[in-house]
C-alpha positions as CSV (number, residue, x, y, z in Angstrom):
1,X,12.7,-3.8,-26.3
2,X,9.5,-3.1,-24.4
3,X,7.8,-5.9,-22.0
4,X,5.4,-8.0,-23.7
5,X,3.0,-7.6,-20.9
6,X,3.5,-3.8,-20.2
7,X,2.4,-3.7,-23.7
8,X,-0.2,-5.8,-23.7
9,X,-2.0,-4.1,-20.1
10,X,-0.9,-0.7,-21.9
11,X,-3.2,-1.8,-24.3
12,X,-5.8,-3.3,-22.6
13,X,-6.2,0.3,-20.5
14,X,-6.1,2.4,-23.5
15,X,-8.9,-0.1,-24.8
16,X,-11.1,0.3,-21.6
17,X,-10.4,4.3,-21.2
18,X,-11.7,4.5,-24.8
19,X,-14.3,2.3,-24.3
20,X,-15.3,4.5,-21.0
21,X,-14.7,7.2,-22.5
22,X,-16.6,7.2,-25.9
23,X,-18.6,9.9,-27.0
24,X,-21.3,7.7,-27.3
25,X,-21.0,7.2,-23.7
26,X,-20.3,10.2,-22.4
27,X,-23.5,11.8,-24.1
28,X,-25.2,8.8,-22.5
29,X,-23.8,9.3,-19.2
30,X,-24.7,13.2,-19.1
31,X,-28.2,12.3,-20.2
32,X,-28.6,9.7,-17.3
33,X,-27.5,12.3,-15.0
34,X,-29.9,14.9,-16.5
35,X,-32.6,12.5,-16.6
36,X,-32.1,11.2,-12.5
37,X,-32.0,15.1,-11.5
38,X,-35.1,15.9,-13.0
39,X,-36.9,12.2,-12.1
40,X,-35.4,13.3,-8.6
41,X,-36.8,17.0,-8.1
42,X,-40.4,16.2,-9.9
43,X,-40.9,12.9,-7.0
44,X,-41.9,15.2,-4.1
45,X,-45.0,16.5,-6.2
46,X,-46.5,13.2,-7.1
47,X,-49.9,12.1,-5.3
48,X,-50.7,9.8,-2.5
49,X,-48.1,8.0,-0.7
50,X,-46.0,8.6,-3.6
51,X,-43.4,11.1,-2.6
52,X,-42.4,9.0,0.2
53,X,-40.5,6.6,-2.1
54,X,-39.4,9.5,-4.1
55,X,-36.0,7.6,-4.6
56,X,-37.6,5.5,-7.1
57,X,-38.1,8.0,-10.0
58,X,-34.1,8.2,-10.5
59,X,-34.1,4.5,-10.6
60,X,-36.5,4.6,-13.4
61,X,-34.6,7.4,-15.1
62,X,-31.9,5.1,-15.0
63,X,-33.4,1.8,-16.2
64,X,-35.0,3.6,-19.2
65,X,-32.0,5.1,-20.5
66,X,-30.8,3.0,-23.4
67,X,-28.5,4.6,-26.3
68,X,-30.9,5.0,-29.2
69,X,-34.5,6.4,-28.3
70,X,-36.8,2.9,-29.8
71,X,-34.9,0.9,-26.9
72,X,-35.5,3.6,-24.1
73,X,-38.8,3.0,-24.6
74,X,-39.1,-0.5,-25.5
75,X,-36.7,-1.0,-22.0
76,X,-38.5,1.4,-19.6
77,X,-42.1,-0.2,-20.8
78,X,-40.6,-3.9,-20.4
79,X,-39.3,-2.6,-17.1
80,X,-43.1,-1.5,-15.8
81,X,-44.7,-4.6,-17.4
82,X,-42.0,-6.7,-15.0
83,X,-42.2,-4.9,-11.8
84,X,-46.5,-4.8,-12.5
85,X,-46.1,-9.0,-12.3
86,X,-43.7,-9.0,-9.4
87,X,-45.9,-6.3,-7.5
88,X,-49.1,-8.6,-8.2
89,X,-47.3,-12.1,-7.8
90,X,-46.2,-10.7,-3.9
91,X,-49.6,-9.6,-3.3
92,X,-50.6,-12.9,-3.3
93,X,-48.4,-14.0,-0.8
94,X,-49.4,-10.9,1.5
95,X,-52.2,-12.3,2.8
96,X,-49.8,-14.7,5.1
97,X,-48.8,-12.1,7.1
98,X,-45.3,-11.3,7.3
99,X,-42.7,-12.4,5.4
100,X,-41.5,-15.7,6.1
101,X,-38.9,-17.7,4.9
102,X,-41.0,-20.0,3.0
103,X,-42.5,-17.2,1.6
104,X,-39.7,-15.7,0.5
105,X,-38.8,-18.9,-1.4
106,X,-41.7,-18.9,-3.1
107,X,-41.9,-15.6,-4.0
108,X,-38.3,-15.6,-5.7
109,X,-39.2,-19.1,-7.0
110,X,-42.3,-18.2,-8.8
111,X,-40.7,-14.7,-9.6
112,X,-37.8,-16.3,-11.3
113,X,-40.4,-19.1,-13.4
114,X,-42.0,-16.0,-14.7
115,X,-39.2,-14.1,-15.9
116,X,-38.2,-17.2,-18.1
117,X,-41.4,-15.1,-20.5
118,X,-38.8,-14.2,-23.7
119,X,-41.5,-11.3,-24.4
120,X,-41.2,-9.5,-21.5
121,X,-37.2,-9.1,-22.4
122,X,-35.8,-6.3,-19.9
123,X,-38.3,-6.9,-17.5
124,X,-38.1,-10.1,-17.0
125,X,-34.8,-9.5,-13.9
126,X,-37.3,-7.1,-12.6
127,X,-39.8,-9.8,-11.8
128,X,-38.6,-11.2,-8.4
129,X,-36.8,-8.4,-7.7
130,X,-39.8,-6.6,-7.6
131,X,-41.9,-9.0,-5.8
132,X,-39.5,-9.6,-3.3
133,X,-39.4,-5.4,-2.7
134,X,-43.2,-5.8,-2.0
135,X,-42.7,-8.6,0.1
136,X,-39.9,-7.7,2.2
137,X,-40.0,-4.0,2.2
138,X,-43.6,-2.9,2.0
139,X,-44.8,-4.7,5.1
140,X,-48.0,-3.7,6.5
141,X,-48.7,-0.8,3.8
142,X,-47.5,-2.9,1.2
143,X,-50.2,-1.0,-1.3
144,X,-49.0,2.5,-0.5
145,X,-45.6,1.1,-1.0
146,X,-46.6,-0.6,-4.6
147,X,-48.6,2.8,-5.5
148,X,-45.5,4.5,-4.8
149,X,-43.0,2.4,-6.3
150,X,-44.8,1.6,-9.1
151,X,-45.8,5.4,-9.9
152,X,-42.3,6.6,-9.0
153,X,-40.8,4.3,-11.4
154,X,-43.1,4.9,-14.2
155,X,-42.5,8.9,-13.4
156,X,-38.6,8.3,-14.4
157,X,-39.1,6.2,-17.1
158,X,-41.1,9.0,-18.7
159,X,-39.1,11.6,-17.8
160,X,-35.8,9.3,-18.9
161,X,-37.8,8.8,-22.6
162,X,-38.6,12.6,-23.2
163,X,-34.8,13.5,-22.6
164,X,-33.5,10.9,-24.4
165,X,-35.8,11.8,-27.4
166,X,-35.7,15.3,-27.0
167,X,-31.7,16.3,-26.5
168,X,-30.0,14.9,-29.2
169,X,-31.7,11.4,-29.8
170,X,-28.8,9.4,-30.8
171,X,-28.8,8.6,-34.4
172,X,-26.1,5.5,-35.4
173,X,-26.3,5.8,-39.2
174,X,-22.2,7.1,-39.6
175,X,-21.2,4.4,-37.3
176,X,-23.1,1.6,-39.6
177,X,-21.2,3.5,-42.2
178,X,-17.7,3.4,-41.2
179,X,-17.9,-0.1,-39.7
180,X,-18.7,-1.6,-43.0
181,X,-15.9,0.4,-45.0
182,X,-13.7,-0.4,-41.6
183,X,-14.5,-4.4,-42.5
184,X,-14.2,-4.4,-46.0
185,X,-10.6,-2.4,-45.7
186,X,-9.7,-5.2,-43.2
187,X,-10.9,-8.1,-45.8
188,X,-8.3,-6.3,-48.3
189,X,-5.9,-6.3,-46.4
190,X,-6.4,-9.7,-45.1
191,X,-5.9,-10.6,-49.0
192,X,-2.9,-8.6,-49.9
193,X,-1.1,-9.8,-46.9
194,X,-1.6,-13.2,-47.8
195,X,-0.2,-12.1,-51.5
196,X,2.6,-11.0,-49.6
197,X,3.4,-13.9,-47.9
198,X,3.1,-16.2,-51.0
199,X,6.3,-14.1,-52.8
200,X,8.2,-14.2,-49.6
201,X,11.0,-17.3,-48.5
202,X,9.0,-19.8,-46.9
203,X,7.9,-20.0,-44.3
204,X,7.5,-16.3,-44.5
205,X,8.7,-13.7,-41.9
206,X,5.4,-12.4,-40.3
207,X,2.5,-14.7,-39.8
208,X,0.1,-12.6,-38.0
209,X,-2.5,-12.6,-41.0
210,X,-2.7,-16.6,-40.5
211,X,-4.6,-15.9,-37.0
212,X,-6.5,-13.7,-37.9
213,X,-9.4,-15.7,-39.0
214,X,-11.7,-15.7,-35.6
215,X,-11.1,-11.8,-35.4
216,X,-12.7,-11.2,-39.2
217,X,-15.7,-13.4,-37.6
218,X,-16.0,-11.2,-34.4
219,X,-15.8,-8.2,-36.9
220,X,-18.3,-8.9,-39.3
221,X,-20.7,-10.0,-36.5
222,X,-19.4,-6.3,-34.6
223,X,-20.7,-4.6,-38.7
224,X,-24.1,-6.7,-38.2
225,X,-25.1,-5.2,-34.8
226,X,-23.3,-2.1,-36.0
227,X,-26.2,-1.9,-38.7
228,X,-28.7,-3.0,-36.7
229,X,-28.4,-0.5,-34.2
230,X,-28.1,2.2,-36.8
231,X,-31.8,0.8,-37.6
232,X,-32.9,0.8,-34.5
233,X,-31.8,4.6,-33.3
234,X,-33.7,5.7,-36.7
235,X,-37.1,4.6,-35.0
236,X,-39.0,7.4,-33.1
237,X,-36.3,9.1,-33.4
238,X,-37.0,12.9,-35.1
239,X,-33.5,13.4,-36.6
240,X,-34.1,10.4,-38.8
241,X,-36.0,13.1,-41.6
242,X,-32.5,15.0,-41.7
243,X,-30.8,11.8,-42.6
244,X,-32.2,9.6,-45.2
245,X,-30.0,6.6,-45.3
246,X,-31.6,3.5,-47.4
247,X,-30.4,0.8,-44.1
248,X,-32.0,-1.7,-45.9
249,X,-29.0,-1.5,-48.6
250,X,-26.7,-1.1,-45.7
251,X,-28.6,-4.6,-44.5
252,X,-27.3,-6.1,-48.2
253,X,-23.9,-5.0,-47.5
254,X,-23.6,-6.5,-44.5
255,X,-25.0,-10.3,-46.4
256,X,-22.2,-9.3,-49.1
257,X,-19.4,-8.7,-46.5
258,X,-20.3,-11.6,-44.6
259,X,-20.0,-13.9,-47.6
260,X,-16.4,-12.6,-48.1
261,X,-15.2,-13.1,-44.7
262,X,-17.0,-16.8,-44.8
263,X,-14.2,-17.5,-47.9
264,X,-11.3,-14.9,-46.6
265,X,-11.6,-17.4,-43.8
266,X,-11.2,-20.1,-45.9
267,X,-8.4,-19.5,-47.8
268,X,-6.5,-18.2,-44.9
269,X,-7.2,-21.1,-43.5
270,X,-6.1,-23.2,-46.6
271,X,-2.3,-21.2,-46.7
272,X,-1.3,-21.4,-42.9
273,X,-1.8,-25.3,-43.4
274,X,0.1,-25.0,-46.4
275,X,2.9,-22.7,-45.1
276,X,2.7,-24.2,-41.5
277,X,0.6,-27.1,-40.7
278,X,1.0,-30.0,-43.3
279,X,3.8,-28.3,-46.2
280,X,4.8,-31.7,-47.4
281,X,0.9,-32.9,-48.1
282,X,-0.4,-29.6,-49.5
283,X,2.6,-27.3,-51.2
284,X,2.3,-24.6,-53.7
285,X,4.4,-25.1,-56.6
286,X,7.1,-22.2,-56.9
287,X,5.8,-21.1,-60.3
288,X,2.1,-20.8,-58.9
289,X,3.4,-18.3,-56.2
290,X,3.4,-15.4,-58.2
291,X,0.7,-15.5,-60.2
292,X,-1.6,-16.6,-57.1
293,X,0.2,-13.8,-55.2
294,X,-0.7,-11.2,-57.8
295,X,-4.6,-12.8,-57.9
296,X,-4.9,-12.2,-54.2
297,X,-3.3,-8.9,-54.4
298,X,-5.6,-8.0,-57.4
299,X,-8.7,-9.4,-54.9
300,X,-7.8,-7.1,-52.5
301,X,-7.6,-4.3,-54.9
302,X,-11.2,-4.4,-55.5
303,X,-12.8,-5.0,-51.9
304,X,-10.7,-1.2,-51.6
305,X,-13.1,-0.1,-54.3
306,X,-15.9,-2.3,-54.2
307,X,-18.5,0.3,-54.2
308,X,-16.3,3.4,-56.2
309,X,-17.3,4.2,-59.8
310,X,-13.9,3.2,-61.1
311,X,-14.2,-0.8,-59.7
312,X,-15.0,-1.7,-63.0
313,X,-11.5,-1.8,-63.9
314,X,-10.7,-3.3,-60.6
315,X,-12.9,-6.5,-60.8
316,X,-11.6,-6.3,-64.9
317,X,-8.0,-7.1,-63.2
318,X,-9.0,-9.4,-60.8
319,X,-10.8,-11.3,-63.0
320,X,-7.9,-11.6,-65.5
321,X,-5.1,-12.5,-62.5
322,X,-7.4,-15.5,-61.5
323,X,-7.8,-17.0,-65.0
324,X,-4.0,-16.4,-65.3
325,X,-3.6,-18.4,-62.4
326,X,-6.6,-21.2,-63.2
327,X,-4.8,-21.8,-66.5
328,X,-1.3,-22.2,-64.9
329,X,-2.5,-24.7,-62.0
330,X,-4.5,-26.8,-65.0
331,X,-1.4,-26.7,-67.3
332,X,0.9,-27.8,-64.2
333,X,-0.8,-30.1,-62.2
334,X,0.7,-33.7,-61.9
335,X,1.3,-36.1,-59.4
336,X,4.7,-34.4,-59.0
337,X,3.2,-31.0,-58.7
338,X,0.0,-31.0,-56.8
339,X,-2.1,-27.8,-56.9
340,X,-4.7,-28.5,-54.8
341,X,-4.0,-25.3,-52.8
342,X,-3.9,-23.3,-55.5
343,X,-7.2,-24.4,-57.0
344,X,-8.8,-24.2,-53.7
345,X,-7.8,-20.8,-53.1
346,X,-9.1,-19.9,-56.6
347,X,-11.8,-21.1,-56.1
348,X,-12.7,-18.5,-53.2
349,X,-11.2,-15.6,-54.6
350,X,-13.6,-16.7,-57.7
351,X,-16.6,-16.7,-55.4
352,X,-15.8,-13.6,-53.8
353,X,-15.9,-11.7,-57.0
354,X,-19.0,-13.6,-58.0
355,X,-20.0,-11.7,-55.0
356,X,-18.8,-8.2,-55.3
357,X,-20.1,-8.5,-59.5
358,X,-23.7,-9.7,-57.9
359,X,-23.7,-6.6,-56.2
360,X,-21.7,-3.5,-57.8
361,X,-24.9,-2.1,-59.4
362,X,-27.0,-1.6,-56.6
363,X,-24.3,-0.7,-54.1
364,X,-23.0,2.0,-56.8
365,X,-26.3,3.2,-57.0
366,X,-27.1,3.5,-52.9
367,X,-23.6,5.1,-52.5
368,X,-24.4,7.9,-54.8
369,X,-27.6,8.5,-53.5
370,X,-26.7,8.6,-49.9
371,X,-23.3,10.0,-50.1
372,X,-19.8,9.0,-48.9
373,X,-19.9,7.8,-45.0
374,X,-19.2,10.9,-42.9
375,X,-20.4,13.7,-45.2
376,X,-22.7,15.4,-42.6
377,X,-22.1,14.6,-38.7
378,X,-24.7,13.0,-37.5
């Protein structure tokens, strides 16, 4: 039997090399390079004082490159709007002389206030940082050294933007895609291994599902930013008009699936108490076992085929397992034979179809108008 540990760092490099190694990343990576190159061999022709801090056009190749083309240039302009305040907050200071330690303080102190400005968003570190460049670094031709620094700067960020936008501009819409289907599969099976468990001899054999309730929360929050960077690499971005995706239905989806995960949570939640935590103060009767096993099962069933044509029949048979089960808790339930479990998990599987019914039509609809996910590369 292998090493619980070598397993677990096994998988924790595979993670990180994948991670690293992403095509996402890669293509980022290569067009950083590109981008500090060029930044790097267009410097020595820039006027003034300029190409003597030439080594600042990389750096602003570098700190404009973002994955989608919206936040290269939303980052690189936040960037310049930061190191213009720092450059202007040190000049005030230059008229002391030379940097001194009090001055320093200040600087950074100020420097720091300012970048507390939630508009200014990436160029808000660059604040101080910048200031304290002027200060420190520019000495007696601190304006040369601003002109330069400043210029420099803005040179990469331009160059960083056009090559961003121009090779490949990253476009997330198949990503948005698969991460919802990739949720919704995990939901289902969530529910049919909780089916499982309830025909199995308590306590059941495997119990992983019952801790998997914080991971379905990272997930759904992972679909969320998923989506929202899909919307966000379709702005300024020229591929967009190759690729008409409705995100705004992709947005709906996202509401839908987190509504799901909110009672998946909730009635794994409500078995591992009942399996593990308090058995004696909230059982399942034996002959609500199956038929709740068979409503979970049925759940699970339809989240596969939530957005198919044929989920009619799906949510038909769902809908039928769960009024099986309602009428068997309300015919049993006594003193002797509590079903609170049972009705509480009910209850969420009926609000989760309440869900998937609420939005069949329009999902149906914006599946066969966009296509399946991964029909064209993009």
């Amino acid at each position: 039997m292998p090493d619980i540990s070598t397993a677990a760092t096994s998988r924790r490099v595979r993670d990180l090399a994948k991670a690293v190694l992403s095509p996402v990343r890669l293509q980022l990576a290569g067009k950083a390079a590109l981008a500090a190159g060029l930044a790097w061999y267009v410097a020595p022709f820039m006027p003034g004082s300029a190409p003597e801090y030439a080594y600042y056009a990389p750096f602003g190749a570098l700190i404009s490159m973002y994955p989608t083309v919206a936040g290269s240039a939303r980052q690189g302009l936040q960037s310049l709007i930061g190191l213009l305040i720092g450059i202007i907050l040190a000049f005030g200071l230059t008229v002391f002389g030379h940097p001194m330690p009090w001055t320093v303080g200040v600087v950074i102190g100020i420097g720091v206030l300012l970048a507390g400005i939630p508009r200014l968003g990436a160029g808000r570190d660059w604040i101080p940082m910048a200031a304290l460049f002027v200060l420190v670094i520019g000495g007696s031709d601190v304006v040369d050294f601003s002109f330069g620094y400043l210029l420099q700067t803005g040179v990469g960020v331009v160059i960083g933007l056009l090559v961003n936008l121009l090779i490949f501009p990253p476009l997330r819409l198949n990503a948005a895609a698969a991460s919802l289907d990739q949720h919704r599969m995990a939901l289902a099976g969530q529910l049919e291994d909780m089916g499982a468990a309830l025909t199995e001899t308590w306590p059941p054999d495997h119990e992983d599902w019952s801790r998997r309730s914080d991971r379905l929360a990272e997930a759904a929050h992972g679909v969320r930013q998923a989506v929202s960077d899909a919307d966000l690499s379709r702005q300024i971005n020229p591929r967009r008009r190759f690729h008409d995706r409705d995100v705004g239905a992709d947005y709906d989806r996202v509401r839908a699936l987190e509504r799901v995960t909110f009672h998946v949570q909730d009635i794994t939640e409500v078995l591992a108490d009942a399996i593990w935590g308090t058995p004696e103060l909230t059982p399942v009767p034996a002959e609500l076992c199956t038929p709740l096993s068979g409503a979970l099962r049925a759940a699970g069933s339809l989240l596969r085929t939530w957005y198919e044509v044929d989920a009619d029949e799906a949510l038909e048979e769902a809908e039928a397992a769960l009024e099986d089960v309602s009428g068997r808790y309300h015919r049993l339930g006594s003193p002797q034979k509590p079903v609170g479990v049972a009705a509480s998990v009910t209850m969420s599987l009926h609000r989760i179809l309440r869900v998937v019914r609420a939005t069949r039509p329009a999902a149906g609809a914006s599946r066969v108008a966009e296509g399946t996910p991964g029909s064209s590369p993009q």
